[in-house]
N, C-alpha and C positions, 0 to 999 in steps of 0.2 A: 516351789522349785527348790531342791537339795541343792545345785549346783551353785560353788558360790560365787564362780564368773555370771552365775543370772541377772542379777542388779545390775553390773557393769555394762553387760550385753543389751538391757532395757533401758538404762541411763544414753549411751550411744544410738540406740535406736529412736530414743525420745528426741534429741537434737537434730535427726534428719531434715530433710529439706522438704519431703515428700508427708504427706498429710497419714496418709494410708499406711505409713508405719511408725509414725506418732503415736495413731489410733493402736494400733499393733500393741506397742509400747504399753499402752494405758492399759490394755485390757491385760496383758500378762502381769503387770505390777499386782494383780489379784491375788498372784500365787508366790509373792514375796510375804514377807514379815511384814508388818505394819510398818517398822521404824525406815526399812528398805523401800516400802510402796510409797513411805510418804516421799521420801528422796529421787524417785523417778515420777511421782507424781506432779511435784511442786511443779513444774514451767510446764504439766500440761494443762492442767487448771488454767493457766490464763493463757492457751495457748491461743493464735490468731484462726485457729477453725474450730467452728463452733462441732462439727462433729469429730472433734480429738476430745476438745473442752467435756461431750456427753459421756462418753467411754469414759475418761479421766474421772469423772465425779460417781460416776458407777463403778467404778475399780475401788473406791476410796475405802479401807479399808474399816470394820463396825467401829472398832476402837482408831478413833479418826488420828495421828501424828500430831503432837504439840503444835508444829509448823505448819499445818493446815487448816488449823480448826479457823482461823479468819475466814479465809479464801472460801473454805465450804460455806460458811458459813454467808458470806456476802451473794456465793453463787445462788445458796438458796432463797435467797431474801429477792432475788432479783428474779428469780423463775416464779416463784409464789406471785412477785407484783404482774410479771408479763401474764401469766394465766388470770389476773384478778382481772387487767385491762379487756383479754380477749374474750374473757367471760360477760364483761361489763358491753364491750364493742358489738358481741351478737347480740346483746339485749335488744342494745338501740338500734342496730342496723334491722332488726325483724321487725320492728316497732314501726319504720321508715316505711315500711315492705305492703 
């Protein structure tokens, strides 16, 4: 996005109330600059809906922002463990079966 009121406009859009233009938000930070993505990024990463949080970590930009690389990095750590469990959970729930 050329426009250099875009970040501002995605920055305001990301503090909404409403989840569905959080998401909005995250997914347009895409078509900012990295240094910009990471700045309307940062509070949707740990935002309180998990589907702003998926957009938000899928928008994150290849060359990830100084200020992110924790967050991503914690988010990923934490997705890898949940899939390790649910992988592990159907093991033993078939096993039960």
């Amino acid at each position: 996005i050329e426009d250099p009121h875009s970040a501002d406009i995605l920055r305001r859009a990301a503090a909404s109330d409403r989840a569905e233009v959080r998401a909005a938000a995250a997914g347009g930070a895409s078509n900012l600059s990295p240094s910009a993505a990471g700045d309307v990024l940062e509070p949707l990463l740990n935002d309180q809906d998990v589907s702003v949080r998926k957009v938000a970590l899928k928008s994150v930009p290849e060359e990830v922002p100084s200020g992110l690389e924790a967050t991503v990095q914690s988010l990923s750590d934490k997705a890898e463990t949940i899939a390790r469990f649910i992988s592990d959970s159907s093991v033993f729930h078939r096993a039960w079966l």
